[in-house]
C-alpha positions as CSV (number, residue, x, y, z in Angstrom):
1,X,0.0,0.0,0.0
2,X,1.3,3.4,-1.3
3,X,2.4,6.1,1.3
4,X,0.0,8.3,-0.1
5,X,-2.5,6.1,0.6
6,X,-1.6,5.9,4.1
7,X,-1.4,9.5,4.4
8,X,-5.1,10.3,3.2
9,X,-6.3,8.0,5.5
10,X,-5.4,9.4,8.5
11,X,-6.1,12.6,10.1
12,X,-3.8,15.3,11.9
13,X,-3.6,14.4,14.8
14,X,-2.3,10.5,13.7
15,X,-0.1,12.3,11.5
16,X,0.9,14.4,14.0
17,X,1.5,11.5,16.3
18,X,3.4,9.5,13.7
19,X,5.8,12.1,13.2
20,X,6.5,12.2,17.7
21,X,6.8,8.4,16.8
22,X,9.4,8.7,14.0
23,X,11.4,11.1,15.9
24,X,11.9,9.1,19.1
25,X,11.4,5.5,18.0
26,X,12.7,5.3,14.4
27,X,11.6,2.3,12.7
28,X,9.6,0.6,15.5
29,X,6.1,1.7,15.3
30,X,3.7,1.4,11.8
31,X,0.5,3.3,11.1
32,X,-1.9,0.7,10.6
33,X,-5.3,2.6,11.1
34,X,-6.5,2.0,7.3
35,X,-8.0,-1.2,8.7
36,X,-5.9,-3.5,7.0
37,X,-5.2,-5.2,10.7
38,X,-7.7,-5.8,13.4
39,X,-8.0,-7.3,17.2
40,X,-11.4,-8.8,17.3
41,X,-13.6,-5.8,16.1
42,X,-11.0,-3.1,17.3
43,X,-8.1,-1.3,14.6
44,X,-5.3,0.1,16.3
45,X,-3.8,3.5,14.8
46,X,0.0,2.4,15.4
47,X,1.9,-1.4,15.5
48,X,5.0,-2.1,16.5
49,X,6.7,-3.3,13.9
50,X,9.4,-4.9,15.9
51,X,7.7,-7.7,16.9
52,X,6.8,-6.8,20.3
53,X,3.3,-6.9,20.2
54,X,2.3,-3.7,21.5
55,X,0.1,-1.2,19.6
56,X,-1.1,2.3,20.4
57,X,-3.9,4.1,19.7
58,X,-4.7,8.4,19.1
59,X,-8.1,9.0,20.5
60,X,-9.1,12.3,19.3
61,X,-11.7,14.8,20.5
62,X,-14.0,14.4,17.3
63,X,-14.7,10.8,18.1
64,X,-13.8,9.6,21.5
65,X,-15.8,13.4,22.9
66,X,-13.3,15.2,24.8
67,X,-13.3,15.4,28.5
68,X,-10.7,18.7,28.9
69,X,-12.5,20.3,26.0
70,X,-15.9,19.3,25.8
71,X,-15.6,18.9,21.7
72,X,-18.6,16.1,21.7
73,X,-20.0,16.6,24.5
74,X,-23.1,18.6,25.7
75,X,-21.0,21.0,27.3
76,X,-19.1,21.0,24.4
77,X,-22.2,22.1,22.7
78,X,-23.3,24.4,24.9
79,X,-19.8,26.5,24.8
80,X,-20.3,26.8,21.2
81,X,-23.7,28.2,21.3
């Protein structure tokens, strides 16, 4: 799969993230969020790709509503209004 691909697929704060990842663990963690791998029902954003089996993943405040914010919440809501 191109890295263009990969790229399109996720959003800024994975790409954000990726880049942290890069920088401090070079060559040890893979974006895999384009749901080419899954745990049961569940797609991780990051692998390791060193064969340690751990796997993180970005919960942002668009999905996952945001407690320190409120994006997604009714308070959330209410701030905007």
């Amino acid at each position: 799969m191109s890295k263009k691909f990969l790229q399109d697929w996720q959003n800024k704060l994975e790409k954000k993230f990726e880049k942290i990842l890069d920088a401090n663990f070079p060559g040890k963690f893979e974006y895999i969020g384009n749901k080419n791998f899954a745990i049961g029902k569940y797609c991780p954003d990051f692998i390791s790709s060193d064969g340690k089996n751990k796997i993180i993943e970005v919960l942002g405040c668009y999905w996952h509503s945001c407690s320190i914010c409120g994006f997604g919440t009714k308070a959330g809501q209410n701030k905007e209004s």
